[in-house]
N, C-alpha and C positions, 0 to 999 in steps of 0.2 A: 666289936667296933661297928658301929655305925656307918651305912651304908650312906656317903654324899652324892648327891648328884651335883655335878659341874654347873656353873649358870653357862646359859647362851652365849653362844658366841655372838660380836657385835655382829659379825657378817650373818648370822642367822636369824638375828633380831631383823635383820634391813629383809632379810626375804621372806619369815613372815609377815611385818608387817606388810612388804609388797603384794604379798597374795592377799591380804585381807583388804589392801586397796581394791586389789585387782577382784577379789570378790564384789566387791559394793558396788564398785562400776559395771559389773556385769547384771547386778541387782536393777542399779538405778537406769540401764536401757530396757530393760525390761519392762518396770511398774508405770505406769500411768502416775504423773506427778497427781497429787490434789487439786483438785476441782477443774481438772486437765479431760475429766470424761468427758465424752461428747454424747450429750443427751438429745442434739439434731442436728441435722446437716443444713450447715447455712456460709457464710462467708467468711465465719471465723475459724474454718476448718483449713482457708484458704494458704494463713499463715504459720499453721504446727508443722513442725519438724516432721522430715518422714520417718524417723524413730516413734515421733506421739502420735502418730496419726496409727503407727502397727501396734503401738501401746493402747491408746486410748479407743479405738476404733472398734462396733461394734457390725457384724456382718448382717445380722437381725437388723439393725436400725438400718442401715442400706439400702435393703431391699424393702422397704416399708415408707422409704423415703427418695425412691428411684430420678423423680422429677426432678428434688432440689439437685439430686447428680449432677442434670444434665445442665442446668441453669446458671451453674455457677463455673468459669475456666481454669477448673484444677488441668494443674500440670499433669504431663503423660507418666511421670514419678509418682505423683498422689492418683491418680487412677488406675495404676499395676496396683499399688496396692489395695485399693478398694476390690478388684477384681480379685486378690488374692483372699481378701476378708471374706466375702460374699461364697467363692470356694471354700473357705472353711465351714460354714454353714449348710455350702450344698454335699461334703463330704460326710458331714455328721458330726464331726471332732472340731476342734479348735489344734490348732499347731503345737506341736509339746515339743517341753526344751529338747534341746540335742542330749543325745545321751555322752551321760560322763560328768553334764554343767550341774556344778554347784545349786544347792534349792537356794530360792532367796526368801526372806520370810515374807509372810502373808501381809497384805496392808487390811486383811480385812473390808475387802470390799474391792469393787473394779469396774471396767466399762461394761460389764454386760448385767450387771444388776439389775437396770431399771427394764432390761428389756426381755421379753419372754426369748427363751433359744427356742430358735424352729429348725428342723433340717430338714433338706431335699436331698433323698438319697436318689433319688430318680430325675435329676435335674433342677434347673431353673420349671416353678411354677408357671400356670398362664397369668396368675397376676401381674408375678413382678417382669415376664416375657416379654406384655404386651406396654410395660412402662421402660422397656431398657433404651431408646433411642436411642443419640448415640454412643452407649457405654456397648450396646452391641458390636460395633468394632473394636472392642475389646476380649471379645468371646474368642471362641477356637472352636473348629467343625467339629471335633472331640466330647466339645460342650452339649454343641446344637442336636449333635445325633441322642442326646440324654432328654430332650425335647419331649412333651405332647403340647405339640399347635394345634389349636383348631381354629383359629381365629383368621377370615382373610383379611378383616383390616390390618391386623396385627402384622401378618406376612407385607401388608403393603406399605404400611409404615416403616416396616424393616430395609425393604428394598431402597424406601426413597432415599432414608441417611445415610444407604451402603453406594449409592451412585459417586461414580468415581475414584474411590476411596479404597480401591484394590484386593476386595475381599471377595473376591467370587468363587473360594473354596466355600468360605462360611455360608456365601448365597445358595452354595448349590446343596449344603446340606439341609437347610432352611426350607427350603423348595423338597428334599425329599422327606423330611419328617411332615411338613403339612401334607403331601401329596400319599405320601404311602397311608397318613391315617383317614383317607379316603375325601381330602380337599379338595375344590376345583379352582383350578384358576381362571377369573374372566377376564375378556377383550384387555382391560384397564392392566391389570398384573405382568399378561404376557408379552405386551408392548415396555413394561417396564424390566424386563426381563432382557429384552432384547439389549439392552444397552451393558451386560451384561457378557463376559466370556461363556460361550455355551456348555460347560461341564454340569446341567442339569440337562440336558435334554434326554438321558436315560432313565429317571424319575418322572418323565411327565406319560401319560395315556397317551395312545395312538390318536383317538379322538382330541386331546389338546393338542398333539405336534402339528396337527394339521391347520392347528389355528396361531403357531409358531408366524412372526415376520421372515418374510424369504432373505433378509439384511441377515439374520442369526448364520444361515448357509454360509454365508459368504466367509464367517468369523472360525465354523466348525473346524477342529484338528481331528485326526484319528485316536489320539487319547479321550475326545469327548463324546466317541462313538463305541468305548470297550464294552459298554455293559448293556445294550443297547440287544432288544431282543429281534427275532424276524419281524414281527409284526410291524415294533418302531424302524426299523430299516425300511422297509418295503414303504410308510410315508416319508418319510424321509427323503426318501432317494428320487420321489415323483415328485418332489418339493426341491428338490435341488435341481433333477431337468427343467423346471418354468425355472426357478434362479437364474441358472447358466445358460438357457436358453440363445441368448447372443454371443456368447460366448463359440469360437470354435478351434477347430485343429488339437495342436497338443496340450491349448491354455484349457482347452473344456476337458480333456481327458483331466488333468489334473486336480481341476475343478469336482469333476464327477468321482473320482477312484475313491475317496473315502466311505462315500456314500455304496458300494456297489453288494454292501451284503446284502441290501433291499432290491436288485437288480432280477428282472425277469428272463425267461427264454428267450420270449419276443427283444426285449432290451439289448440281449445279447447279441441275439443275429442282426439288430440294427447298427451294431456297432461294427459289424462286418463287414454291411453295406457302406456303411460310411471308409472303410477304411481304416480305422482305430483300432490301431494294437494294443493291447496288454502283456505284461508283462507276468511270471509267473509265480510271482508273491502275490498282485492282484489275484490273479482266476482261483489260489487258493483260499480269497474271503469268499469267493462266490456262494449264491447259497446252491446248496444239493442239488436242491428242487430243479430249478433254472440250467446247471448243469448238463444233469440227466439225458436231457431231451436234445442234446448237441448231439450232430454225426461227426468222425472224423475229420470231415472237412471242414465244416463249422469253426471246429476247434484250430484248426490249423490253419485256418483264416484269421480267428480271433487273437490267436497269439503272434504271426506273422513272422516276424525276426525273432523272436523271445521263444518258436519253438521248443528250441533245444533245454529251455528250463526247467521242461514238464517232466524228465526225466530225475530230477530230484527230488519232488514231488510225488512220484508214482504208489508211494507207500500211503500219500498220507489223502483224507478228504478235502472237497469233491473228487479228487484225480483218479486214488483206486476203484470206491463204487462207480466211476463214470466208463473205465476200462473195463469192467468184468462186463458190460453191457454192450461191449464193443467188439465187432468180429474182430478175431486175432490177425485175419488175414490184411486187412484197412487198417490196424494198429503197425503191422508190418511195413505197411507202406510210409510210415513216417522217418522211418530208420532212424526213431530213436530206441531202439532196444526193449521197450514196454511189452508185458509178457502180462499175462490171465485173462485174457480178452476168449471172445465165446469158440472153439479149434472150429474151424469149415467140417460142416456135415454136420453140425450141430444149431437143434432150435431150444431157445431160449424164453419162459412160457414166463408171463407175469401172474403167478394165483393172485393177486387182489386187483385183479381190474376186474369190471363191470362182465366182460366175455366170459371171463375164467368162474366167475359166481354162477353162472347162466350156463355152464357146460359149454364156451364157445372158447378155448386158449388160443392167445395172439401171441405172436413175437415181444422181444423183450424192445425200449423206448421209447416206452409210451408213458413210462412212469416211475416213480420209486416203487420198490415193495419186493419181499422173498420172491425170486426167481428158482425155476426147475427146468435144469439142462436135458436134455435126450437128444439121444441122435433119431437122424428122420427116418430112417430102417425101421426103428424099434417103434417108432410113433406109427408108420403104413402098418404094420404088424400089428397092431392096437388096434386099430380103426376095422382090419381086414377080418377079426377075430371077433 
């Protein structure tokens, strides 16, 4: 007997054909309608659906036609996705369906025919760079840091359309791919900068900060000062004493402590003289250097009421190397419990100062560098022998 098969069930007729809807419709968001390509960017791009603009759109012609972008007031919908076009190009790939989706068949042809595919696996070129106006406030510092600028018009074109416009992450990455690939920025740039939240100022040369507007001090936080090396501190911070200059009491202290990893010996003991205490989170940005050369008094001046903080601190730098420099007996006297300081009866020799090269050893704080303890017995003994 002959093997039947049953016909379909009507309910199974309705949900294949559903799925075969449901296939077509997923086809027809996909394909670019006929003659729906976009062969240039002009006004008639203005009125496609944001399905045909992801359909029809080609990330090559984009960037080949950056101007017409900027010329024409697509909405901030049609220029995510332009941006997202334009990423497909600089990723290498075009976007491939989700895994799982149905193939839809081929129309045999599509939007990117007419136009050669180019990719930037190393970013936005300096062609299409220096033509993004403002589709640039569309980029992400992500982008910028995949950069080679060389261009300073280009950076200064960049800056104008970013004025106001709340991107001074992007500006600051923009400012560090021109500057790290060895750019300088003139008078015209850094004044344009300045209007500008300062999260570049760690990217620029000691020699440009110096040509920074003293208005930029005013705007600085302690997060736009993380990466920021001695060098740029120490301009910095004589750039922020002429800022705050007028400034006094506890509105200049506050004004100044960002700035104080650039801060000298002299600087120090003038805040002594002044009266200005610090507090023990500050003296631990201080630099080494500048430390060093404080006697206990100094310090115990500098800190004032905040003494007692240094005591948590004591492990860690400036505090430790500044205590082993320190008689134990004057660290005593502070009665906060600070221990490795130099025991009495003991000298403290610095080998890399100018005496000790010379056969002449001095006492230690005069300086950083390896220290050699002995007691003065053993040293008259030396000398007597």
């Amino acid at each position: 007997m002959a093997l039947q098969t049953a016909p379909p069930h009507l309910g199974s007729q309705r949900t294949l054909a559903h799925g075969s809807l449901l296939l077509l419709l997923l086809c027809l968001e996909k394909a670019c309608p006929p003659g729906r390509e976009a062969q240039v960017v002009d006004e008639n791009l203005f009125f496609y659906e944001e399905w045909e603009l992801e359909a029809c759109m080609d990330g090559a012609l984009l960037a080949t036609q950056m101007r017409q972008v900027n010329r024409i007031p697509f909405t901030y919908q049609q220029l995510h996705i332009f941006k997202r076009k334009l990423d497909e190009v600089v990723q290498g790939s075009a976007r491939l369906p989700q895994r799982g989706r149905p193939r839809c068949p081929s129309h045999g042809g599509g939007p990117h025919g007419p136009f050669p595919r180019k990719f930037y696996p190393q970013g936005y070129p300096q062609s299409l760079i220096e033509h993004l106006s403002y589709f640039f406030l569309y980029v992400t510092p992500e982008d910028i840091h995949k950069w080679n600028v060389t261009s300073l018009d280009t950076v200064k074109s960049l800056l104008k359309v970013s004025q106001g416009r709340g991107v001074d992450a992007q500006v600051a990455a923009l400012i560090a791919r021109y500057v790290g690939g060895g750019g300088e920025l003139d008078k015209a740039a850094l004044d344009t900068l300045a209007t500008f939240r300062p999260a570049y100022l760690c990217v620029l040369r000691p020699e440009q900060l110096g040509s920074v507007q003293l208005s930029v001090l005013w705007m600085t936080t302690p997060q736009d000062l993380g990466a920021c090396s001695s060098l740029q501190m120490a301009v910095l911070y004589h750039k922020a004493r002429t800022a705050f200059q007028n400034v006094s009491g506890s509105e200049y202290f506050t004004r100044i402590e960002p700035f104080l990893g650039g801060a000298s010996t002299e600087d120090l003991r003038a805040f002594t003289w002044q009266n200005i205490s610090i507090d023990a989170a500050a003296f631990k940005k201080l630099p080494t250097e500048a430390v060093l050369s404080l006697t206990v008094a100094e310090v115990q001046k500098l800190l004032g009421p905040n003494l007692v903080g240094l005591k948590a601190e004591a492990g860690n730098m400036p505090l430790r190397d500044w205590i082993s420099r320190q008689s134990q007996e004057d660290l005593d006297r502070l009665g906060l419990g600070l221990v490795g300081g130099v025991p009495n009866g003991y000298l403290v020799l610095d080998l890399h100062s100018r005496e000790a090269s010379s056969g002449g050893p001095h006492c230690l704080g005069r300086g950083p560098g390896p220290v050699l303890t002995v007691t003065a017995s053993l040293l008259l003994v030396s000398v007597l022998s």
